[in-house]
N, C-alpha and C positions, 0 to 999 in steps of 0.2 A: 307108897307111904313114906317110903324115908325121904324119898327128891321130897316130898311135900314137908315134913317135919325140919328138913336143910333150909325150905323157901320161908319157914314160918320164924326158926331161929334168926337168919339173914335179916328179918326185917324186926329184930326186937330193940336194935340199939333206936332205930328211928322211932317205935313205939315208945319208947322211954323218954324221947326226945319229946314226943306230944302229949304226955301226960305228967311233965316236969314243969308245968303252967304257963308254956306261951300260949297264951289265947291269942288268936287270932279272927279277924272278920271272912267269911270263905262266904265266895260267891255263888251263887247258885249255876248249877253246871247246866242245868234241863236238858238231859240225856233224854233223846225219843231213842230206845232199841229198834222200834219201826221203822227206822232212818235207815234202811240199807244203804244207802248211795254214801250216808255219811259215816258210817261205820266202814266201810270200805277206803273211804277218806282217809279216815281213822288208820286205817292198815298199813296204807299207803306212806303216809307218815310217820307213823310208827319206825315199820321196817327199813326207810330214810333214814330219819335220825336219832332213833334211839335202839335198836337191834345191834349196834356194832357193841352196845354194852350190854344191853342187859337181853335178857331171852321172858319167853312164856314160855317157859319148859312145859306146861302140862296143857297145849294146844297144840293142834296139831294141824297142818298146813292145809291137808284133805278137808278137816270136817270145818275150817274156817271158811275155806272156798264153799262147800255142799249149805254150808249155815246163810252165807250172805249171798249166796246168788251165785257167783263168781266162777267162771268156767276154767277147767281146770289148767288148759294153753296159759289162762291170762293170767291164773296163780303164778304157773312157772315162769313165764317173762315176764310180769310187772312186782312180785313180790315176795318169789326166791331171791333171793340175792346171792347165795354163797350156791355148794354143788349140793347142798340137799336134796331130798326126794321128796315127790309132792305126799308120799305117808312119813315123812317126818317128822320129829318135836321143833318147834319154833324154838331150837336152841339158838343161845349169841354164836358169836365168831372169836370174841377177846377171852384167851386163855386166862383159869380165874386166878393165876399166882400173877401174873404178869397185873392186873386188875388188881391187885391188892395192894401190887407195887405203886403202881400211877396212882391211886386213888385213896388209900390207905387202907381201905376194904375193898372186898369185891363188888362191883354193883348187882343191886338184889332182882331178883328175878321177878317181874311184874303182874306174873298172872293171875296172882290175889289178891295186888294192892288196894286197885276199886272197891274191893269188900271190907278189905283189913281198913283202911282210912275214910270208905268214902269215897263217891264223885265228885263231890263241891270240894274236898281237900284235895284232889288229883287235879282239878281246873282249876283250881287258884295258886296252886305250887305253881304249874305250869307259866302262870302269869307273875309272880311272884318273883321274880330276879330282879334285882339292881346292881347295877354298879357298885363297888367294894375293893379298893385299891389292897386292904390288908388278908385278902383271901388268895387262896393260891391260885387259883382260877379267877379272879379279878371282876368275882360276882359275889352277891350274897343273897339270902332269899326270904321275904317276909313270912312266908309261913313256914321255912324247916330255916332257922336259923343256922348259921356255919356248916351251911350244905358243902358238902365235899364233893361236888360235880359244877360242871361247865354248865352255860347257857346253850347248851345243844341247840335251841329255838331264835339263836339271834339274829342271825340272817333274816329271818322272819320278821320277830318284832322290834326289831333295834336291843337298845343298850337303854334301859330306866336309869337314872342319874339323879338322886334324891336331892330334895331343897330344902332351905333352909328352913323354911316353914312345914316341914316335912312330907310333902307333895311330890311325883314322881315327873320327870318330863321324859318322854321316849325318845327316842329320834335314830336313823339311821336303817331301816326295818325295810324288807320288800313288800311288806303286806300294812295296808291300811290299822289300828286298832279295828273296826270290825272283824276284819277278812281273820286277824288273829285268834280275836275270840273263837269265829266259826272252827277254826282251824283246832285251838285246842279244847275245842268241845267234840270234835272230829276224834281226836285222840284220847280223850277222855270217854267217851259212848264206844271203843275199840275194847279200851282197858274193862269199862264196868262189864259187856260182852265177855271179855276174855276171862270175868275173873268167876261165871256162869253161866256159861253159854246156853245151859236151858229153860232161864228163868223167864222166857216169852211161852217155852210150851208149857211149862210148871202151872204158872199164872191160868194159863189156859183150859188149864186140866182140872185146876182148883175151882175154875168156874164150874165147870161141868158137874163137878162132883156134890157142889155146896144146890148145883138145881136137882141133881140124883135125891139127894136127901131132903128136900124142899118136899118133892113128890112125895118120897116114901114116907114123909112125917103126914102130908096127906091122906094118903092110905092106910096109915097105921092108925090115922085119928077116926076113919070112917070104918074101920074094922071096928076098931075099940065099943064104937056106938052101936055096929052091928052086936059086940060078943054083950054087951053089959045093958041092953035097950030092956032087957025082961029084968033085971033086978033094981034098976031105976024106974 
C-alpha cells in the first residue's frame, strides 16, 4: 500500500498538468488485450527502452510470463535485463536520487499509468514528440507540454520538426509511420495490461455472473407464479 500511495503521489504533478486545460486531440489507441503476440511486443519494448527509467513496481516478471504465454527460459533471456529473479518486481535499474538529478524528478513508475490517463493519452504521448531547440532534451511534446524526458522512441520514429503552418514532418526513424504506430500500440496494450492484469478474466467472470442471475431471475419469476397462482 504505500509503494502504491508513492506511485499515485509521483504521478500528481503530471495530473495537474492535464487538468490546467491543455486539451488536446488523442488518438485512438485500439488496444486488443487478446493480442498476446503484441503485448509481448509490448514487453519487449518496454523493457528496451524505457525500463532503464521507470519500473512497474507492482508486476512481477513470473505472473507476466504465466499471463502472456511466455516460457519462463525466454522471460529470462529475452526480457530480464539486469540480475533479477524471474519472482521479481519489474523494478527500474536508475537509482531514484541520481533520476532526480538528470531529470528534475524521478521518473514515475508506470504501472497505473494506463488507468490513471488512459490508453489513447499513453498512445498519443508516445507519438507526440517534436523537435524543441529550448527544452533540455531537444524535444517537446504535444500532449504533456515541457515534458521533462527524452525522445526514448527516436531511433524508431525519427525527429518531428513542426511547420510553419503548424503541420509535423518526421524524418530520420528505422521504422515506417505504420510499423511505429503498431509498435506504440504494442507498448501501449503492455502498459493498459500492466496497470490490470485481470481485467480479461474480471470481464469474463462478470459475464458469467450477469447469465447466473439471468437464470435465477427465471426461477425466481416461475416460483413467484407457482407461490401466488391460488391468490390471483
Amino acid at each position: 500500500m504505500k509503494k502504491l500511495l508513492i506511485a499515485l503521489v509521483t504521478l500528481l504533478p503530471s495530473l495537474a498538468m492535464a487538468a490546467s486545460g491543455h486539451n488536446v486531440h488523442l488518438e485512438s489507441a485500439n488496444v486488443d488485450l487478446h493480442d498476446k503476440e503484441s503485448l509481448e511486443r509490448g514487453l519487449g519494448l518496454f523493457q528496451q527502452y524505457c525500463s532503464g527509467c521507470h519500473s512497474t513496481q507492482y508486476q512481477r516478471y513470473e505472473r507476466v510470463a504465466t499471463d502472456l504465454g511466455i516460457s519462463t527460459d525466454d522471460m529470462r533471456s529475452k526480457y530480464i535485463l539486469n540480475d533479477a529473479k524471474i519472482g521479481d518486481l519489474m523494478e527500474n535499474s536508475i537509482p531514484t536520487a541520481d533520476a532526480a538529478k538528470w531529470f528534475g524528478a524521478a521518473p514515475p513508475d508506470l504501472t497505473l499509468v494506463a488507468r490513471v490517463r488512459g490508453e489513447d493519452w499513453v498512445y498519443s504521448y508516445l507519438k507526440g514528440f517534436y523537435a524543441d531547440e529550448t527544452r533540455p532534451f531537444g524535444v517537446n511534446n504535444t500532449v504533456f507540454p515541457l515534458v521533462g524526458m527524452p525522445h526514448v522512441l527516436q531511433d524508431l520514429q525519427g525527429l518531428a520538426v513542426k511547420q510553419e503552418d503548424g503541420t509535423f514532418v518526421t524524418t530520420g526513424g528505422k521504422m515506417t509511420a505504420e510499423e511505429y504506430d503498431q509498435a506504440v500500440r504494442d507498448i501501449t496494450g503492455f502498459l493498459v495490461y500492466s496497470a490490470e492484469p485481470v481485467q480479461l478474466e474480471r470481464k469474463a467472470l462478470g459475464m458469467w455472473v450477469l447469465g447466473f442471475l439471468f437464470i435465477f431471475f427465471i426461477i425466481a419469476y416461475l416460483l413467484k407464479k407457482e407461490y401466488w397462482k391460488d391468490v390471483h
